[in-house]
N, C-alpha and C positions, 0 to 999 in steps of 0.2 A: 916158413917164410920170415925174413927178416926184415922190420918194419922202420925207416927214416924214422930216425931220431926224432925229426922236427916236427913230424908228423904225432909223435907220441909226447914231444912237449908239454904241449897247452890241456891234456889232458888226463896228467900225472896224479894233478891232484883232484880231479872228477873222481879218480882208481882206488886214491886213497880216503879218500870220504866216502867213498860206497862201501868200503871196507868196516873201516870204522865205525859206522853206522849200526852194523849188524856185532859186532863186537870190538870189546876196548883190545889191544895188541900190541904187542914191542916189537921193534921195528922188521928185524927178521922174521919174525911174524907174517907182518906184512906183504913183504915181497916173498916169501912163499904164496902164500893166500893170492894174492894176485897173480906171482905167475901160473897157478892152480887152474883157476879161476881161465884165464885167457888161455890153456895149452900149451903156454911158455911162449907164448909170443912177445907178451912184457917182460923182460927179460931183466928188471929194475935191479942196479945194482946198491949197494949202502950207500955211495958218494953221490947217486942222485936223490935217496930217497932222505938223509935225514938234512938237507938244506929245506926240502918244500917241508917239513915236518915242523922247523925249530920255524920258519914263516909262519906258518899256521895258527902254530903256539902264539906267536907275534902278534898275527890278526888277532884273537880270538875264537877262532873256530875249532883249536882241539888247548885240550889242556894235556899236562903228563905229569907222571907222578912213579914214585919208584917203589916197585914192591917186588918178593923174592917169586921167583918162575915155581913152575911145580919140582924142577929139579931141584930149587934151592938156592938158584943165582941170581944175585941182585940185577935185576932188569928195568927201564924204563916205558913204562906202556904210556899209551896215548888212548883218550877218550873225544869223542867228537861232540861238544859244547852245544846250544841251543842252536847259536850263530851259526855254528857249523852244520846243525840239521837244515836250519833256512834255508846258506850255502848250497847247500847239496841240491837242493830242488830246484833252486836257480838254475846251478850248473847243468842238471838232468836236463829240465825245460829248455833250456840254450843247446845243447848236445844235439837233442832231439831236432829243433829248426834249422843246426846247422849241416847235421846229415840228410836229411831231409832235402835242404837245400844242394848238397852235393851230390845228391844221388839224382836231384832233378836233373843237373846238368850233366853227367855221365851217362845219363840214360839207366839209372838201375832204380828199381822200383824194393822199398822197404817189404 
């Protein structure tokens, strides 16, 4: 099933802090890991993912830093910051009331 864009907007970067969380990663990484992760429903491509990425970096919530992949090639991986572990629990916390809340109004029980 292919999922409204809009719908998967606001929580792009909930995907990639959960990600992060559990290990540091370059960006391809990433969007493997998460389409993994969902069965390919997130179907993230690099032009959406390293805007909310180089943001992030902006806020403080991931840092990056360049070091060689196990192949050998210079990569940029990202690590998720303290900011960004707080981040994340917020976002969870919030996730969670707001499905919660939409499932109330559809009639579908968690």
């Amino acid at each position: 099933m292919t999922i409204n864009k809009e719908l998967t907007k606001g929580s792009m970067a909930l995907l990639v802090l959960s990600v992060l969380a559990e290990e540091e990663m370059y960006g391809y990484q990433m969007i493997g890991e998460i389409n993994r992760r969902s069965d390919n429903v997130f179907r993230m491509k690099e032009g959406t993912l390293y805007p909310i990425l180089h943001a992030m970096v902006a806020e403080g919530l991931l840092e990056s830093y360049d070091a060689k992949s196990e192949t050998g090639r210079d990569r940029k991986y990202y690590r998720i910051t303290a900011a960004g572990s707080l981040q994340l629990k917020a976002r969870r916390e919030e996730w969670k009331v707001f499905t919660g809340a939409v499932n109330g109004v559809i009639g579908e029980e968690m």
